[in-house]
N, C-alpha and C positions, 0 to 999 in steps of 0.2 A: 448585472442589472439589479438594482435595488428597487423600494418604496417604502412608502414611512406613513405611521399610522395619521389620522386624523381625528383632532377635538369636536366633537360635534358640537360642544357649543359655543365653539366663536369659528369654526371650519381652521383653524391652524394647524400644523402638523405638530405631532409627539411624537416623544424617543427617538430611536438610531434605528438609521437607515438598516433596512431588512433585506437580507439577500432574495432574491427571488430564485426557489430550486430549480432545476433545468429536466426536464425527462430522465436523463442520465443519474442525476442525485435521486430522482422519485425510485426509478427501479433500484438503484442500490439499497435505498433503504429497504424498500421491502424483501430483495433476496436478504439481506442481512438479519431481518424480523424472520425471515422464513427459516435459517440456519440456527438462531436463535428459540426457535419455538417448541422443539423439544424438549429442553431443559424443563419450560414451564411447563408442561403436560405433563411433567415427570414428579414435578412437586407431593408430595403430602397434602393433605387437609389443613394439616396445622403451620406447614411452609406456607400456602399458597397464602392463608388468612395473615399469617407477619405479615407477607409481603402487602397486603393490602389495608394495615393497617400503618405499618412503616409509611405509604405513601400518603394516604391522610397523615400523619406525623411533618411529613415532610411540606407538603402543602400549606399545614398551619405554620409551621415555623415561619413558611414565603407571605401569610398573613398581610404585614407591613406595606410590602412592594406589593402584591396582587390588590389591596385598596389602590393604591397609589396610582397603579396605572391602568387595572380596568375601570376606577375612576372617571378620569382623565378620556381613558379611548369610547367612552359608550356616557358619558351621561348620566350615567344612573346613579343616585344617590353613594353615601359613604355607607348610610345603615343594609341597602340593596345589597350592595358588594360583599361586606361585613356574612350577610345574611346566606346570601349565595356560598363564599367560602364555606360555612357550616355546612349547610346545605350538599356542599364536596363531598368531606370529610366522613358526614354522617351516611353518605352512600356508600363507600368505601367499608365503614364499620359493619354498615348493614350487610353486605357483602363477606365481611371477614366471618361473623357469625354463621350464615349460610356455609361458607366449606367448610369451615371448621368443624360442623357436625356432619359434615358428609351429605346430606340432605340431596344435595343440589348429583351427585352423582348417580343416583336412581336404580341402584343395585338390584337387582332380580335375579333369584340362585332357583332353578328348577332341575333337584339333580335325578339322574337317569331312572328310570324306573320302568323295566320290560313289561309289567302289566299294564302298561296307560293307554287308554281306550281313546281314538281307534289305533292307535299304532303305538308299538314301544316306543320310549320318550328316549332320546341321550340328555347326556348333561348339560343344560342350557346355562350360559352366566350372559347377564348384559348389563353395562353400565351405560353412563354418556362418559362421552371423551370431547375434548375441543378440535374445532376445526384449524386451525395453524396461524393464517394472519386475518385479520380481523382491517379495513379501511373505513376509520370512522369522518365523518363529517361536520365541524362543531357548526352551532348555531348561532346567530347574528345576537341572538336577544337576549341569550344566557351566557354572558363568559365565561362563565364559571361551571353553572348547573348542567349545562347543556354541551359543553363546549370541550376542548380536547382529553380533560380529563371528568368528564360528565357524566350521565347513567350510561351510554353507550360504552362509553371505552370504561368505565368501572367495571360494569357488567362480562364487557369481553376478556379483559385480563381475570379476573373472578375464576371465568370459565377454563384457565390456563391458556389466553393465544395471546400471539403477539400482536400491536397494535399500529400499525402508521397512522396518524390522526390528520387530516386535513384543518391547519390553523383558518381561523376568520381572520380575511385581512381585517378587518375594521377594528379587530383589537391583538396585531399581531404580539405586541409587547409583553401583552398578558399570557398568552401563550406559550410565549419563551420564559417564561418564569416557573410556568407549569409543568412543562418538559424538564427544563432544569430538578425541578423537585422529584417527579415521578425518577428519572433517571440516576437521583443521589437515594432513593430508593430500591432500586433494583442493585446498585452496587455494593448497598449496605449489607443486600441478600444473598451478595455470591451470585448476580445472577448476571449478564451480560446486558449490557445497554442497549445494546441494538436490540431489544426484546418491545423498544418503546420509542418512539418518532414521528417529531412531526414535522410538517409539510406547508411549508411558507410560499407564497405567491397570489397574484390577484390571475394571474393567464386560466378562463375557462378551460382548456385544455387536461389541466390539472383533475378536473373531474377526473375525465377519460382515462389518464392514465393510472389511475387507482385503482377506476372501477375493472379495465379491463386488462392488469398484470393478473397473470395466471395462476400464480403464489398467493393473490387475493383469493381468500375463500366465502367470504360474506362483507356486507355493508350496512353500515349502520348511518341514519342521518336525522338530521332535523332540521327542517327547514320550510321550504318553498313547495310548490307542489310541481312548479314549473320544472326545477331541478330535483323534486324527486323521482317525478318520472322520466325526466333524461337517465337518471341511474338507471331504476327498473329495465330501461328500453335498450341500455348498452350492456347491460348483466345477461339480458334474454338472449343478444349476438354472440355472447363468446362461446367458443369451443365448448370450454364448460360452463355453462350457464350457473349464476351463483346466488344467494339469495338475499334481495335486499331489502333489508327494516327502515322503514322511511316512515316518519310521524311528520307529517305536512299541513297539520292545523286543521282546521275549520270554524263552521258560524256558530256552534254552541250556544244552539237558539233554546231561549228561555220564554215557558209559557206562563202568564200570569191569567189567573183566575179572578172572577170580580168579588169574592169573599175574600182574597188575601188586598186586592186592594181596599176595601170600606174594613178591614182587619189592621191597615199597617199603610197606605197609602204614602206618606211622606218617607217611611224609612223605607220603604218597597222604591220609590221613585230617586232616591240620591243612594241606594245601594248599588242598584243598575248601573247610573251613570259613574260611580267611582268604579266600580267591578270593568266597565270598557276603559275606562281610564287607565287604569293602573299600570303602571310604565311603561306611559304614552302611548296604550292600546297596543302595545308589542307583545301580545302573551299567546302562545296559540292556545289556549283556551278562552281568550277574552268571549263576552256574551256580544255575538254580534249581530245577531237578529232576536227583536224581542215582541211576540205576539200577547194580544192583550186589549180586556174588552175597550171602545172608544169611551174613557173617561176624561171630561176637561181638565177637571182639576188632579188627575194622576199624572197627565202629559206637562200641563201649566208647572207641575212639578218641577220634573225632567227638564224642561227648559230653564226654570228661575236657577236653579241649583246649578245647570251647565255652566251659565250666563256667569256664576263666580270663577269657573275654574279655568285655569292656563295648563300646560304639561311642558315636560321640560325636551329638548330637541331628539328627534330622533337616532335611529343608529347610526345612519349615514346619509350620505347626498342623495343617495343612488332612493334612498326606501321615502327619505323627505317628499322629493319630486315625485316621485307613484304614487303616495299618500296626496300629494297636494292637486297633483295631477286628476286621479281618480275621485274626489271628492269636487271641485269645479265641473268637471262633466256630469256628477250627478244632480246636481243642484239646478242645474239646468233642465233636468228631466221635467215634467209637466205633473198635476198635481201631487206634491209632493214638501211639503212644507221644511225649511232647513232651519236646523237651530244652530248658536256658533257659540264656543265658549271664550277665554282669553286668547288671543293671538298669541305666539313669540317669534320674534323674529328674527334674533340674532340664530348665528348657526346655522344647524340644519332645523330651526325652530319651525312649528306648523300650529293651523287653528282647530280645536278640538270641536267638532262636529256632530252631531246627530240629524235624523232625516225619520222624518215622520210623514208616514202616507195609509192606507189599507189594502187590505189582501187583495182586493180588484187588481190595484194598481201593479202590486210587486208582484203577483203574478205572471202579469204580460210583460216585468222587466226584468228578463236574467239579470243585470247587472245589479239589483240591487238584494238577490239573493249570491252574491260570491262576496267571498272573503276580501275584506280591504284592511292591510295591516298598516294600523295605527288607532289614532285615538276617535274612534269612529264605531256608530251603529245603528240600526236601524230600526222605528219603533214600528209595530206592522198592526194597526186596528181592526178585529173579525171579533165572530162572536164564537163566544164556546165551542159550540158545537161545530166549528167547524177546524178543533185543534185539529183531532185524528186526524183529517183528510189531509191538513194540513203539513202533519209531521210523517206523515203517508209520500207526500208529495217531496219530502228534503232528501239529500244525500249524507253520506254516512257522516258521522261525526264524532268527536273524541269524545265530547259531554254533550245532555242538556238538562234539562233542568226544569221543574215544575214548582212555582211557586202558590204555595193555597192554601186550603186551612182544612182543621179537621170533617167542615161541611164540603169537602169537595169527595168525590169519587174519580179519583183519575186512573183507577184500575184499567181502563181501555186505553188512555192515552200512552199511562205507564208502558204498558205491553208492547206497544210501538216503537216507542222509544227505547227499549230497551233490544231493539231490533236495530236499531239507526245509531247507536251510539257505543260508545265503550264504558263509558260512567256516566250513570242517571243521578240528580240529584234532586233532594225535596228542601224548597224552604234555605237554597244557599245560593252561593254566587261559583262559577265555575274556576274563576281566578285563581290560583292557586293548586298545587297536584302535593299531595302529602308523600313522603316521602315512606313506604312503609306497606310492607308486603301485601297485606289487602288492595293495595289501590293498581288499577288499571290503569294506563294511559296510553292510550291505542284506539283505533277504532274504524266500522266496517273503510272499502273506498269513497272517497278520496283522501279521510281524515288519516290513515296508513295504508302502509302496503300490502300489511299481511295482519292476521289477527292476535295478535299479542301486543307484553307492553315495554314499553320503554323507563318507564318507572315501578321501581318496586323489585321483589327478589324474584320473579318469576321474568324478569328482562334476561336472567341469566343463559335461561332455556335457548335464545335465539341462536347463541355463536356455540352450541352443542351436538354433538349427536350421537343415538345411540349404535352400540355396536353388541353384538352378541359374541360368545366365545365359545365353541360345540364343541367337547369329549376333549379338551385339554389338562394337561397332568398339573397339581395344583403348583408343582415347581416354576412352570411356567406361565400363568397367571396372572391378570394384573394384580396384586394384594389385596384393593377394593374386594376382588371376585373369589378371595380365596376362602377357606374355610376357618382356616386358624383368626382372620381380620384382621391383621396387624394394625390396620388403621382406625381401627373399632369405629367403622362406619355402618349405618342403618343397614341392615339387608333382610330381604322378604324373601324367603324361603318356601317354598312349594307352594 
């Protein structure tokens, strides 16, 4: 059984037909990642980082073809693509840096000492070590960033484990291009291919059996929240329950203050709308609810500047029709004003949207406090003082964001927010996640699963864990934990 990608913007299919795996190829790959995953646990600092440099090497070279065809399968621009490859590459680097100094292995030597109060101490060594196979999940919206060789699976091979990637059908092509490279990487290493695989098919099923082969030891995904918590709910059933990192979006509601707009009103008003915009509202960080005092001529903005823009088709049919779907039922809601920007129609083309009501209103209407992925948001009119209560009242979220000026005091608001989210922002737009150890990208439920991040060098931590090693001879030791340090890694010492 095959299937073949599809162009979202004329809906025609691209490239050659894609085998679709069967249960039986799912579990081979991963006992073979499983048999495989020793070696990489066994690497050096200075091995594992080649290796993870060699694979950005290898990705860049595929450059060419990965325009060409995530392109083609997803719509998004050539500079997006372009942008996203880098984007690869420089996680992978980022990545190589971190082992290379040992950092990331977290060495801790407390040797024995009979006077240590309240009880003689033995030899304490612990490091982290990885968990074995790692089942990652790419992302619809990122083919590249996000997707089989993404911060997830960067991060987990990083960590030493082996990877089965679940491809997106929506851009299988590009996928195989990716696997192709990681894998002329890993043999460039001496290291065995089956250390890296992925996983072609549109059959839901495919979840299941990834999440619940035994050989699996963690999950990594980015996505939906719908299919995040299918993962979390079949990881909590197995025998051994395993743990799953799941970044599933949210509203990354942005509060405007009435001094940032009589400060900046026009460029406050079309930063917004480009910030939901921006590649066709597909970003889980887009700002999707945006509270803010009732000014006319702030909204009168927001709408003239909508009223120019078009956006280009979605990722697929499947996300067109829920986007197009979900916004026709909201416009129906009762007061509740709809603004619409350019239509497209070829494709999976849709009309870019905004919906303008007050706090009365979207209060009494969940629907118009959840997540609607695409080029869509909601403008929510209260006054000030009724942010906190407000951001009191949201669920967790990756970002939010406070927009004001030196006359505001958002000291209370701040405090909230920084309780409700993973990344608080002053004076920006949430679009966009830097790639680079400082930044979080995570955040309380429903925005993840668990508290950490998916971007940045502290993603590594997920697929790790530590292990302690009591009164062992240094002969037999792992090196990290020896005394001599062949690997002249960091260690903290009593």
């Amino acid at each position: 059984m095959t299937f073949r990608a599809v162009k979202p913007i004329d809906a025609t299919s691209y490239g050659i037909d894609i085998p679709e795996n069967s249960k039986n190829e799912v579990d081979s790959f991963i006992a073979a990642a499983a048999l495989a995953a020793p070696a990489l646990a066994q690497q050096s600092p200075k091995e594992r980082a080649q290796l993870l440099r060699e694979i950005a090497t290898q990705i860049e070279a595929s450059r060419a073809a990965l325009i060409e065809s995530a392109c083609a399968e997803t719509a998004l621009s050539e500079a997006r693509i372009a942008g996203e490859i880098t984007r690869t590459t420089v996680q992978f680097e980022l990545f190589a840096r971190l082992v290379e100094s040992g950092k990331h292995l977290g060495v801790v030597i407390d040797k024995a000492d009979p006077n240590y109060s309240p009880a003689p101490r033995p030899d304490l060594r612990k490091m982290n070590a990885p968990l074995g196979v790692v089942a990652i999940f790419a992302a619809s919206n990122f083919p590249l960033a996000f997707s089989v060789a993404g911060g997830d699976a960067a991060s987990a091979i990083a960590s030493g484990n082996a990877v089965v990637a679940k491809a997106h059908p929506s851009h299988p092509n590009t996928c195989a291009i990716v696997e192709k490279a990681i894998k002329a990487a890993l043999a460039k290493c001496k290291l065995s291919q089956d250390s890296y695989a992925i996983v072609q098919g549109t059959d839901p099923q495919i979840t299941h059996w990834l999440a619940l082969h035994p050989a699996v030891k963690a999950i990594g995904f980015t996505g939906s929240e719908i299919v995040g918590r299918i993962l979390v709910d079949l990881a909590a059933t197995r025998p051994e329950p395993i743990p799953v990192y799941a970044e599933m979006g949210s509203l990354n509601p942005i509060f405007v203050t009435s001094s940032a707009i009589a400060d900046r009103s026009e460029a406050l008003a079309k930063g917004i709308v480009d910030s939901a915009l921006m590649g066709s509202g597909q970003f889980c960080t887009k700002p999707g609810l945006i509270f803010a005092p009732n000014n006319p001529e702030f909204i009168a903005t927001i709408k003239s500047h909508l009223a120019t823009l078009a956006v280009a088709p979605l990722l697929s049919k499947s996300i067109a029709e829920r986007y197009s779907k979900a916004i026709s039922h909201l416009a129906s809601q009762a007061k509740l004003e709809v603004a619409s920007g350019i239509s497209t129609q070829q494709g999976f083309g849709v009309t870019p949207t905004v919906f303008i009501t007050d706090w009365a209103t979207a209060s009494q209407n969940p629907e118009l406090l959840e997540e609607h992925f695409g080029p869509t948001t909601v403008i929510i009119t209260c006054k000030e003082d009724e942010f906190v209560g407000i951001a009191a009242s949201l669920k967790g979220q990756l970002t939010a964001t406070i927009q004001g000026t030196d006359a505001d005091k958002p000291e209370a608001l701040l405090a909230l927010l920084a309780q409700k989210a993973g990344r608080v922002i002053w004076n920006g737009f949430p679009t966009g996640v830097a790639v680079t150890a400082a930044m979080n990208h995570g955040g309380p439920w429903p925005a993840s699963s668990s508290h950490t991040t998916s971007v940045g060098t502290d993603a590594i931590y997920r697929f790790m864990r530590p292990v302690a090693y009591q009164g062992f001879a240094q002969s037999v030791l792992p090196k990290a934990l020896q005394d001599s340090n062949p690997w002249s890694v960091p260690q903290s010492i009593n």
